[in-house]
N, C-alpha and C positions, 0 to 999 in steps of 0.2 A: 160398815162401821170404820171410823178410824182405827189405824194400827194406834195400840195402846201405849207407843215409845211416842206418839206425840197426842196427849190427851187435851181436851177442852180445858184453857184456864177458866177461872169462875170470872163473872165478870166482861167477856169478850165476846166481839161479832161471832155468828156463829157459822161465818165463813173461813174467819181466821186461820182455825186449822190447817184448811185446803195450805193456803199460804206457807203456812210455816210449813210442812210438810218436802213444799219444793224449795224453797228458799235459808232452811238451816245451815247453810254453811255447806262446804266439799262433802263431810263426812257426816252429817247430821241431814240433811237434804236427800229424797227421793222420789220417786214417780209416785202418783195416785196409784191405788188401784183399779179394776176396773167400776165398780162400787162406789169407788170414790168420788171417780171422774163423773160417772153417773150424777150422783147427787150434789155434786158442786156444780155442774153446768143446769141441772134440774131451780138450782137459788140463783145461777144467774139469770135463767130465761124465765124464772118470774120476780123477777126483780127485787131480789134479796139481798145484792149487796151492793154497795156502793162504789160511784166510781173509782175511785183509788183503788179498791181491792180489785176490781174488776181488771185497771191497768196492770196492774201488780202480779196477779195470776197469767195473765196472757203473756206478757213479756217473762216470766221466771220458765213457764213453759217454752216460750220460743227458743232462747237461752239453750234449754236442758233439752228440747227435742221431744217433741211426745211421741210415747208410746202405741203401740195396738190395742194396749188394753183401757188406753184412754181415751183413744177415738171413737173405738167400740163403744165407752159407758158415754163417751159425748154424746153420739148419734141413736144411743138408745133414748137418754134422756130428752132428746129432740123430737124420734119420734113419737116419743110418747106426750106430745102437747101440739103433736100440727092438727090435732081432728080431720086426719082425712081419708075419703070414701074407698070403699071395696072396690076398684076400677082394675080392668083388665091391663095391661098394661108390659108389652115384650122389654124394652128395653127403655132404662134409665140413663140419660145422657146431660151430664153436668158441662155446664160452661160458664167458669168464672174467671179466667184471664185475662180474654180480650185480645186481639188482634193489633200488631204493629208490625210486622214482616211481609205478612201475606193476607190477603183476605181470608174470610172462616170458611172456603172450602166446604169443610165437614157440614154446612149445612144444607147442602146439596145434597150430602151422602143419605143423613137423613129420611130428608123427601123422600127419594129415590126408596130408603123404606119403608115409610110410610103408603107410601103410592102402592107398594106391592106388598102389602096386607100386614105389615108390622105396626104396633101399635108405640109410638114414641113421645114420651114424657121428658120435655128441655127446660131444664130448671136455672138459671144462674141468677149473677147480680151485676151489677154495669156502675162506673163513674168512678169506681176506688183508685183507682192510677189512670193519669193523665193522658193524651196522647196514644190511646186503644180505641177501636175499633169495637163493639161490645155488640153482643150476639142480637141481644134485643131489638136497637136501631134497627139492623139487619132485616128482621123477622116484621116488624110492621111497615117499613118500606116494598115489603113483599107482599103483604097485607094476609100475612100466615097469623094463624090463631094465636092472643096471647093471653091468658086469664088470669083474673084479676080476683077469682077464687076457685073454691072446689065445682061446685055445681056450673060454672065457665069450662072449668078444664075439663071434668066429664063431657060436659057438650062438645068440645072438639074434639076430643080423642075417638067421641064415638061416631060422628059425623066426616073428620079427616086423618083422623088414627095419628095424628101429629098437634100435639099443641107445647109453648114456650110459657112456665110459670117463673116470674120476679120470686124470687128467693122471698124478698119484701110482702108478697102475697099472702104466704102461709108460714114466714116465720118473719114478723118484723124485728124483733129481736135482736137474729144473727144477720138480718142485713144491717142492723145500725152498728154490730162489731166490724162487721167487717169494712164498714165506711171509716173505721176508726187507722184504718193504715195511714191515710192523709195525716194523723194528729200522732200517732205513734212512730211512723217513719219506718216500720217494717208488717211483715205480714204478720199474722195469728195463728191458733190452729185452726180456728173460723173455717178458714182459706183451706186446710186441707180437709175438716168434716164434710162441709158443704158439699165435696164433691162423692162424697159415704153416702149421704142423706137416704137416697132412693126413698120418699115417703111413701110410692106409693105399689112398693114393695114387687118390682119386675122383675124377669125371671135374668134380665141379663144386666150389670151396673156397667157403664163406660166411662173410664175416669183418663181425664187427661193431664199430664202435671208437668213442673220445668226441670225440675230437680233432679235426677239421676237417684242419687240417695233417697228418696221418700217413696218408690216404686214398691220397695218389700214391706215399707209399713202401711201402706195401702194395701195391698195386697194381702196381708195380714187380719188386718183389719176385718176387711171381706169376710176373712175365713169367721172368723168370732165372732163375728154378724149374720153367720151361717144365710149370706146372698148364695142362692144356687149354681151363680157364675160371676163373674165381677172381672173384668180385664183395666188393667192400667198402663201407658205408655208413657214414655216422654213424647208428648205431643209436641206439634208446632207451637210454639209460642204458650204453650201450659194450657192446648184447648187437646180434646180429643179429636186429632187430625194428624195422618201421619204424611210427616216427612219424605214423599216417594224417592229425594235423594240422598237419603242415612240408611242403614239398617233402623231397623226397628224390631226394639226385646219387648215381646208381652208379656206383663208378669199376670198369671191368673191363678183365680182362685176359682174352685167345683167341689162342690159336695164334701169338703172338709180338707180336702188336697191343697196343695200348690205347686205351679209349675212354668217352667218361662219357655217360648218361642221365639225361636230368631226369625226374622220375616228381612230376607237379603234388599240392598238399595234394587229402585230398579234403574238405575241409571247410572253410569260411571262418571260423566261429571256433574257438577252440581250446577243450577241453572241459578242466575243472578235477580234477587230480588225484587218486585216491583216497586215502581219508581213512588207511586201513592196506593193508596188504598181504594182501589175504585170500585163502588157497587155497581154503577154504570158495568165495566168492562165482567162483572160477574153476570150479571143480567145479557148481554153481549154471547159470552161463553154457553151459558146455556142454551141462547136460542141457536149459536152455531155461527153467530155472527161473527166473533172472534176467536182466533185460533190460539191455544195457550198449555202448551204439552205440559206444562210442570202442574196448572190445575187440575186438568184433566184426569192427570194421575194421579194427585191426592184425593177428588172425590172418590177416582176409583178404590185405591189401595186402603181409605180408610172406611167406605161401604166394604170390603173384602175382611176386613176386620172386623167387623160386627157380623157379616155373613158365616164365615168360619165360627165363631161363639156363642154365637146365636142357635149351631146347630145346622145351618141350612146348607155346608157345606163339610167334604170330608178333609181334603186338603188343599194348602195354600193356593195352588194353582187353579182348583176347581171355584174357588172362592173370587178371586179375581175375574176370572172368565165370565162367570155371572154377573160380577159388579161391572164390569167391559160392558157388556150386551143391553142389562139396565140402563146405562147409560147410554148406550146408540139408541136405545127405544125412547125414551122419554119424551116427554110431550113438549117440543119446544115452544112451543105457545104457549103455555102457561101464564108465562111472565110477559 
């Protein structure tokens, strides 16, 4: 229910509320609750309020920063309208960034566990900012599974333990907010549920994000979502892929805890960008054709990331070692 300091006027949308709630002024303005958040994003994703509120809510929120316990009733009220199936399913890997530094690496890491008995569910959205790289293209140039619903995605998860769902798939909704960056000129909270969503509820969530700051409300988040494990990084470029030339802090959340890891650079200098974004030269890398130590070590160090969390590893080191040998084994032929 709304807090009763801001009550329904007689006569008004019955979204209004939300609004004024955030937007009262320094001293009269507050966060939703979790409840709140809930049931206000429950009337935008079925089409309860109109544009103008709609703009009006996302920017007051961007503004004022949202909360854990708004992202929580976000992605509650989300997934409580994806309809989707009981699917086994290790780990949840959001990609909604987009690549312009480097190429997406991480989805090698991936493969690499799906090939060796993990079951991976890759949800994003692609086109919202210009001049990216977006996982999707990627993933059917490969000619890797992408479904275009539930009974799609079951078929490939359980056929190659790896498939890539369009956000647009099973919530058109929040893909049409989040295409709203072009028209608003900043990002949403869209941008940071999306990468909460996990629909289809695995045992490990892998969030990857730009912002330094938004690491512990993820994190947070997680916990109030009561995900069994949930890890967040400052990724490359806001994908989950790590930087093998920065440190990297994981912020995680386990069975109602939270707690961070420092995971050391592995290299003292930092290696210089590429020149374009070539799928070619990723294709290249795999098969062995091309030599590329700063790749190489991201697919490794961010499979090493997901192996450590996942459980399959006890520490850092053992974890990498595995992702290293994965990687010397893989089937270069594939591709």
């Amino acid at each position: 229910m709304l807090n009763e300091k801001f009550p329904k006027e007689s006569n008004e949308h019955a979204f209004a509320p939300f609004i004024r709630a955030l937007g009262k002024g320094k001293k009269g303005s507050r966060s939703l609750t979790r409840e709140e958040a809930r049931a206000a994003m429950g009337m935008i994703l079925d089409g309860e309020t109109l544009d103008l509120q709609l703009g009006a809510f996302l920017m007051l929120l961007r503004v004022k920063e949202e909360t854990p316990e708004e992202l929580a009733g976000f992605v509650e009220a989300a997934q409580a309208r994806f309809n989707a199936p009981k699917l086994k399913v290790d780990i949840d890997w959001s990609s909604y960034a987009g690549k312009k530094r480097h190429q997406p690496w991480f989805l090698f890491s991936a493969l690499l566990l799906s090939q060796n008995g993990y079951r991976i569910f890759m949800h994003g959205s692609e086109g919202h900012t210009q001049g990216r790289l977006y996982t999707r293209s990627l993933v059917e140039t490969l000619g890797l599974p992408v479904a275009a619903n539930w009974s799609e995605a079951a078929s490939a998860i359980e056929k190659d333990y790896f498939v890539y769902m369009p956000l647009q798939s099973f919530s058109p909704r929040l893909h049409d907010i989040i295409q709203m960056r072009s028209i608003l000129g900043l990002r949403s909270p869209v941008h940071s549920m999306a990468r909460l969503l996990n629909p289809l509820h695995a045992s490990l969530v892998m969030q990857g994000i730009f912002h330094p700051p938004y690491n512990p409300i993820h994190q947070l988040s997680a916990n109030l979502l009561q995900y069994p494990t949930a890890v967040v990084i400052k990724g490359e470029g806001g994908e989950v892929e790590r930087n093998p030339d920065a440190q990297c802090i994981a912020h995680i959340s386990r069975q109602g805890e939270t707690f961070e890891e420092t995971w050391p650079p592995l290299f003292a200098q930092r290696h210089l960008k590429a020149e374009a974004l070539s799928i070619e030269h990723m294709l290249n890398v795999w098969r062995g054709v091309d030599e590329d130590e700063y790749a190489e070590a991201a697919v490794i160090s961010t499979l090493a990331l997901a192996l450590k969390y996942i459980g399959n590893s006890q520490s850092q080191q053992e974890a990498l070692e595995i992702a290293a040998e994965w990687w010397r084994k893989r089937d270069k032929q594939r591709f």
